[in-house]
Rosetta silent file (secondary structure, phi, psi, omega in degrees, C-alpha in Angstrom):
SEQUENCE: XXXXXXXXXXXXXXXXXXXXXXXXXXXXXXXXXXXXXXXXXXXXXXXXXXXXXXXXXXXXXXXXXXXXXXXXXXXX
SCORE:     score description
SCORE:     0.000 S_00000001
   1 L     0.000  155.015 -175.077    0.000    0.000    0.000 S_00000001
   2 L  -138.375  140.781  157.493    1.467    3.698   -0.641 S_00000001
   3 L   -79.524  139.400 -168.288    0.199    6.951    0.605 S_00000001
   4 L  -131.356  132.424  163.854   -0.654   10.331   -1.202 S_00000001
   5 L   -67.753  131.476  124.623   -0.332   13.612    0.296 S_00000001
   6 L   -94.548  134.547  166.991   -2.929   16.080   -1.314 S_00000001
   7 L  -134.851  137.251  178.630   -3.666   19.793   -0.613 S_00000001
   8 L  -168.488  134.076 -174.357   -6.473   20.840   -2.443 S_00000001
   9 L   -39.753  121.414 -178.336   -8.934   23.790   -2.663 S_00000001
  10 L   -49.804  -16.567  158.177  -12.301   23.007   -0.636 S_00000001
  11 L   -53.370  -29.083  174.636  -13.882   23.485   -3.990 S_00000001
  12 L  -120.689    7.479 -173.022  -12.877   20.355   -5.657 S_00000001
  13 H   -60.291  -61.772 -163.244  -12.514   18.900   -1.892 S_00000001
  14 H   -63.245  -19.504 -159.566  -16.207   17.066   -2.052 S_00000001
  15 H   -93.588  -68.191  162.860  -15.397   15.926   -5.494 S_00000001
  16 H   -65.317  -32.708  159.892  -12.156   14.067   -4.972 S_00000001
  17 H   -63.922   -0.634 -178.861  -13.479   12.563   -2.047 S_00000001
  18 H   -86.552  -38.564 -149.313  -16.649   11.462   -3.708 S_00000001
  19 H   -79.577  -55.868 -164.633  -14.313    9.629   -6.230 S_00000001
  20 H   -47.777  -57.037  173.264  -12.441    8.029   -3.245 S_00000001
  21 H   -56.606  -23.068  173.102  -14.872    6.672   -1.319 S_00000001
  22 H   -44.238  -76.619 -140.622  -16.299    5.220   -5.058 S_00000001
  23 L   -65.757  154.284 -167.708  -13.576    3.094   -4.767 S_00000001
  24 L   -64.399  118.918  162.785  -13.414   -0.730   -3.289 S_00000001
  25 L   -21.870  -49.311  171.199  -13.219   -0.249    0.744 S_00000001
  26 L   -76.605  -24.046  176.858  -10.251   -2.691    1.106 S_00000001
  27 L   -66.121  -48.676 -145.941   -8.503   -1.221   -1.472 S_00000001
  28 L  -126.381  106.382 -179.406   -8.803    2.419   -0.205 S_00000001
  29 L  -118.060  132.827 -179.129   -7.916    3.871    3.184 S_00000001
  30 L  -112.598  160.142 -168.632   -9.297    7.572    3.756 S_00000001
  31 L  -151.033   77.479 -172.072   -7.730    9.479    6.182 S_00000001
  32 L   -87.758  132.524  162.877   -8.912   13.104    6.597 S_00000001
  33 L  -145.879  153.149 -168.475   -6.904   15.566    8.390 S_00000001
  34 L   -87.119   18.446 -116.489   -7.060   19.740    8.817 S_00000001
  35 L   -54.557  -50.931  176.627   -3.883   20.098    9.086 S_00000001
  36 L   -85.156   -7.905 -175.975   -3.679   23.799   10.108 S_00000001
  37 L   -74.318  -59.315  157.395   -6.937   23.518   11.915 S_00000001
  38 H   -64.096    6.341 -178.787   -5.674   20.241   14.069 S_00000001
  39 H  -118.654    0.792  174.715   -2.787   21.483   15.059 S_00000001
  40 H   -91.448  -39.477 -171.626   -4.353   24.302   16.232 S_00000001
  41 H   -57.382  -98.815 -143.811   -7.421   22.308   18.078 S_00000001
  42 L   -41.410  -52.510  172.501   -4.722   19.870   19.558 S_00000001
  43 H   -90.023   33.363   79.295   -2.430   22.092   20.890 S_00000001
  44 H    36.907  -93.464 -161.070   -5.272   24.170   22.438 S_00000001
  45 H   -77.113  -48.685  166.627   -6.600   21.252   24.262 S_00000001
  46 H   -24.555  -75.869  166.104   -2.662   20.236   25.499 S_00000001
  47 H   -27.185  -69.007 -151.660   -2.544   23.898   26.858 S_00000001
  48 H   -51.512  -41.802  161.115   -5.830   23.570   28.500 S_00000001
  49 H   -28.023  -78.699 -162.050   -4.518   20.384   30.099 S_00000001
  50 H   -80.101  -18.559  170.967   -1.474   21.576   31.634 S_00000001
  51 L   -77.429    0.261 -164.435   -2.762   24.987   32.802 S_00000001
  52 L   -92.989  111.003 -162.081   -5.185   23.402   35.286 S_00000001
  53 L   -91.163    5.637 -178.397   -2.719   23.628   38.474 S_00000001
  54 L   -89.348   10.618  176.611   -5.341   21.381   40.783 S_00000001
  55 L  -126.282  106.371 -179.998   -4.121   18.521   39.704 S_00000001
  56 L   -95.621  103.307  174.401   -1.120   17.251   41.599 S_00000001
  57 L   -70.264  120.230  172.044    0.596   14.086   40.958 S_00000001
  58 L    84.807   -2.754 -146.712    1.634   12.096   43.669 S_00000001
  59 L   -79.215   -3.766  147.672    1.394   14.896   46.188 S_00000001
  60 L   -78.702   45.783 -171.050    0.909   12.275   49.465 S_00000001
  61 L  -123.755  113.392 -173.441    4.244   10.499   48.341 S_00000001
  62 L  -100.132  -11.901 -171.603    6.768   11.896   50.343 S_00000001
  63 L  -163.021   97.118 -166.950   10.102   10.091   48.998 S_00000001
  64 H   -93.647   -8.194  151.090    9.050    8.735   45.519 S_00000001
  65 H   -30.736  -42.082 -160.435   12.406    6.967   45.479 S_00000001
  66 H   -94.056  -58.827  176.035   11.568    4.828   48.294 S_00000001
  67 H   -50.141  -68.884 -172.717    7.514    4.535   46.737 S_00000001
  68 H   -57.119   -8.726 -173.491    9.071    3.026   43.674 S_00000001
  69 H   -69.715  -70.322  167.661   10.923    0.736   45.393 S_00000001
  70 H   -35.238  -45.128 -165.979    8.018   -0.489   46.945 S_00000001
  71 H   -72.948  -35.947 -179.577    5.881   -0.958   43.727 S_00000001
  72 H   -56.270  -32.493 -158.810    9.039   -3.104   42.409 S_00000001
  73 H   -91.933   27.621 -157.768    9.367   -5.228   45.267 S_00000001
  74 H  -112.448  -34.315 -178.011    5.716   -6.033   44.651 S_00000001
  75 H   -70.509  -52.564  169.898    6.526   -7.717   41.294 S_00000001
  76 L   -65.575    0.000    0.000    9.131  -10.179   42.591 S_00000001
């Protein structure tokens, strides 16, 4: 199987993608992406993530050296 890169005006967008989907299902893998739009969306929602400061990992763990230790010796 090989992959094709396209950029193409939203004018003829519905049009090539009419043809594509025409095509036999096994044959044919569609893959739509936005490119500048999903890279905007994702990193967005990343920000939005990491700005929320109530959420503290680990923050009863007092020596997480020692805590990992523990989780290890749990395995053997």
């Amino acid at each position: 199987m090989k992959t094709i890169k396209i950029d193409i005006n939203d004018s003829v967008y519905e049009h090539i993608l009419f043809f594509l989907k025409s095509l036999p299902s096994n044959l044919v893998k569609i893959q739509e992406v936005n490119s500048k739009e999903s890279k905007i969306d994702t990193k967005k929602k990343i920000e939005e993530i990491f700005s929320k400061n109530d959420i503290v990992a680990f923050k009863d763990i007092e020596d997480p050296v020692k805590w990992q230790r523990e989780l290890r010796d749990e395995w053997e």
